[in-house]
C-alpha positions as CSV (number, residue, x, y, z in Angstrom):
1,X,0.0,0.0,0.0
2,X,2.9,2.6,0.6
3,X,4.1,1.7,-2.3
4,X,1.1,2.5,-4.2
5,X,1.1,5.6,-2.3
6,X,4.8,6.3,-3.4
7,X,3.7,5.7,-7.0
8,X,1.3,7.9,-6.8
9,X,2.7,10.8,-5.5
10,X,5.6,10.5,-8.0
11,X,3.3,10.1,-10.9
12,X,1.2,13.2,-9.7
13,X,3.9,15.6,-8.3
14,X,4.8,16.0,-12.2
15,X,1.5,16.9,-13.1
16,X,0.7,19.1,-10.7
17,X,4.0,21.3,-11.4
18,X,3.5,21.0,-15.2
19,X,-0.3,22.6,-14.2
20,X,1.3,25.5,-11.8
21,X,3.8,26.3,-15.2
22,X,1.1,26.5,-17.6
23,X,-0.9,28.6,-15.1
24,X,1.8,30.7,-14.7
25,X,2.8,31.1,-18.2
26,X,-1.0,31.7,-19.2
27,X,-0.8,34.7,-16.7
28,X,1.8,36.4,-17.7
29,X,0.9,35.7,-21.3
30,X,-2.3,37.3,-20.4
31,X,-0.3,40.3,-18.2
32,X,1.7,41.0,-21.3
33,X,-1.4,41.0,-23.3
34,X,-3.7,43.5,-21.1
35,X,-0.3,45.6,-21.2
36,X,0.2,46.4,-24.4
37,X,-4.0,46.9,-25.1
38,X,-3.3,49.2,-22.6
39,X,-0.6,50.7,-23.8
40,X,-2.3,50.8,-27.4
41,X,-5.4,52.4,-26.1
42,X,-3.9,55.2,-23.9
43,X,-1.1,55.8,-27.0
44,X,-4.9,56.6,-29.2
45,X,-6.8,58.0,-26.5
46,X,-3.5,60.5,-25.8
47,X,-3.6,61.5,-29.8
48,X,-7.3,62.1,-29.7
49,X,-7.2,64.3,-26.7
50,X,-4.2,66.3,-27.8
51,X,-6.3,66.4,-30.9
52,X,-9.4,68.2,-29.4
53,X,-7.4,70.0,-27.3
54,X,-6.3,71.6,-30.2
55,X,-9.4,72.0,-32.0
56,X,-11.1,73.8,-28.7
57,X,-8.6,75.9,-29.1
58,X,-9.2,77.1,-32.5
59,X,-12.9,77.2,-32.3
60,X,-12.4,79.1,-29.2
61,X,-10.8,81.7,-30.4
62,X,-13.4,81.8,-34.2
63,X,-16.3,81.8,-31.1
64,X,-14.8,84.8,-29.3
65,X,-14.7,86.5,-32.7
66,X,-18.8,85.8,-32.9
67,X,-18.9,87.2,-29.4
68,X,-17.4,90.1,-30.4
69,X,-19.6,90.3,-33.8
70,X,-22.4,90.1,-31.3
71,X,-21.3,93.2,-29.0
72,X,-20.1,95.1,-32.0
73,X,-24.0,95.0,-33.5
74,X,-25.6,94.7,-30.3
75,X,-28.0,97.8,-30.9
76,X,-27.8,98.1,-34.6
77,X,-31.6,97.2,-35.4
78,X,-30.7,96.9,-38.9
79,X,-28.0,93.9,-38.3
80,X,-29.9,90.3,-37.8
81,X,-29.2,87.6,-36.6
82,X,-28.5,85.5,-39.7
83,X,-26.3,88.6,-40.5
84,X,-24.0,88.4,-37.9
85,X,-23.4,84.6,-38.5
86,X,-22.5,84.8,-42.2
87,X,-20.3,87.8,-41.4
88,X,-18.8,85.1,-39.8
89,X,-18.8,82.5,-42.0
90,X,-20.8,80.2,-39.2
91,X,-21.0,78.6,-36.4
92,X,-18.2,76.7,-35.2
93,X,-17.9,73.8,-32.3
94,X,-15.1,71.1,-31.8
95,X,-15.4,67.5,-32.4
96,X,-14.6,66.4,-29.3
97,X,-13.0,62.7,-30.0
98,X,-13.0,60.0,-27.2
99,X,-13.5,56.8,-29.2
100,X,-10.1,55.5,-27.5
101,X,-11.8,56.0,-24.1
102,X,-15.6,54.4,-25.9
103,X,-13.3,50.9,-26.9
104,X,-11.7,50.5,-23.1
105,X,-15.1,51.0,-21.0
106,X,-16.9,48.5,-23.3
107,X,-14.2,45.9,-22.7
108,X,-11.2,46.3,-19.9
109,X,-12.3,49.3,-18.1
110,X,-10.4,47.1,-14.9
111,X,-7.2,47.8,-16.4
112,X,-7.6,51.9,-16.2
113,X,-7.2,53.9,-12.5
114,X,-9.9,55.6,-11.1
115,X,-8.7,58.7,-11.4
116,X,-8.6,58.4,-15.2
117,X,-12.1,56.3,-15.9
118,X,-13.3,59.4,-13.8
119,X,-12.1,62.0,-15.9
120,X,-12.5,60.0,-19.2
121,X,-16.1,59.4,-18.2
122,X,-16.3,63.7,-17.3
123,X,-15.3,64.6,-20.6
124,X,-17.7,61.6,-22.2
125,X,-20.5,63.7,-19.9
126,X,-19.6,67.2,-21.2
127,X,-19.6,66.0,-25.2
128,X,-22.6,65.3,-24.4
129,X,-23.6,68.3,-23.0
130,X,-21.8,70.8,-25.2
131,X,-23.4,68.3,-28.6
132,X,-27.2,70.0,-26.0
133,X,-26.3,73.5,-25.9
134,X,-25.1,73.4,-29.7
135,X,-28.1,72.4,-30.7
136,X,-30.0,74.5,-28.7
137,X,-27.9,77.7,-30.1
138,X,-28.6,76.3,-33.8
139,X,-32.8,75.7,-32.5
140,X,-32.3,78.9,-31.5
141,X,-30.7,80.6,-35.0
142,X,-33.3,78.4,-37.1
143,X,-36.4,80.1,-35.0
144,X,-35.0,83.6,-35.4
145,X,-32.8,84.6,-38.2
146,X,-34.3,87.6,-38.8
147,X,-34.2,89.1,-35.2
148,X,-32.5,92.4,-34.6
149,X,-33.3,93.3,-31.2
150,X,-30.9,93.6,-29.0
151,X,-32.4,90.9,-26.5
152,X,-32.2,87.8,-28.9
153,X,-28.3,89.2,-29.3
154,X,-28.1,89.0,-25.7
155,X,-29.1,86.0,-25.6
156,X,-27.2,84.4,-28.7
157,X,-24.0,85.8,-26.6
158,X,-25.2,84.1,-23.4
159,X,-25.6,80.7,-25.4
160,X,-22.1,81.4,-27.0
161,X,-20.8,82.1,-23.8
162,X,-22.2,79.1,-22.6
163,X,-20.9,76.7,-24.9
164,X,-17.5,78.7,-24.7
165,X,-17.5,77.4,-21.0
166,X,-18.1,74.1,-21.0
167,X,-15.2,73.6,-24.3
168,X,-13.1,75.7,-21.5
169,X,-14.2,72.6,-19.0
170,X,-13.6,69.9,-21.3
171,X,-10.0,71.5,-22.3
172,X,-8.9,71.6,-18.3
173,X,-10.2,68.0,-18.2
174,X,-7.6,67.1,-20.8
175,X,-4.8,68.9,-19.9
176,X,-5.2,67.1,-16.6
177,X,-5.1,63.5,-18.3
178,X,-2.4,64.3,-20.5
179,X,-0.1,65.9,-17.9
180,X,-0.7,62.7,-15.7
């Protein structure tokens, strides 16, 4: 009976190691695997965030110019609306791009620190609500193009203004990711 014991033990002790390795080999494999993904993603979502940072900052400054349009005609009664926006030449509002951050939160979100899902998600939050007030400025340009009173200026700058904020949000919220 010991010897059967013996046998055993010899016959298993093999298998059991040869388990342990391919355990072991399967989790670094997988390590090395969720490091470069990572590594991928944070390599895109860096590029996109540099890249709307960049285009904030030139629609900021063509929005400033509209806000300045607005104050410049603010009582002319003869200067509408629709005027002051094809002097000019539109309406302008960044593409804010976070599909890097969109592909990691629909699969590995676990691999990401809190402090960056949190302000990842922030900036996914004020997209959305800058995509709301850009639409409500356009709602607002499509009901009164022909409006030349100085209230409906007013408030075209206040919804300029507005979207001019949260874009001044969104840009802190990536210079704080890509500093860390």
């Amino acid at each position: 009976m010991k010897e059967n014991i013996k046998a055993f033990i010899k016959d298993i002790i093999p298998i059991v190691v040869g388990i342990l390795v391919a355990l072991w080999i399967n989790n670094w494999n997988e390590n090395r695997k969720d490091k470069n993904y990572l590594d991928q993603i944070s390599s895109a979502s860096n590029k996109e965030l540099t890249d709307t940072n960049q285009d904030i900052k030139e629609n900021l400054l063509l929005q400033k110019s509209y806000i300045d349009s607005i104050d410049a005609y603010l009582i002319d009664d003869k200067i509408s609306l629709l005027d002051i926006t094809l002097k000019n030449k539109g309406i302008y509002v960044p593409t804010i791009k976070i599909n890097s951050w969109k592909a990691i939160s629909n699969s590995k979100i676990e691999l990401l620190d809190y402090k960056k899902i949190s302000a990842l998600a922030m900036i996914e939050e004020q997209k959305e609500m800058l995509k709301m007030k850009s639409m409500r400025l356009v709602d607002f340009l499509y009901a009164n193009p022909k409006e030349t009173g100085k209230d409906k200026k007013e408030f075209l700058k206040i919804l300029m203004l507005d979207i001019i904020g949260t874009e001044e949000s969104i840009q802190k919220d990536i210079s704080n990711i890509i500093t860390n």
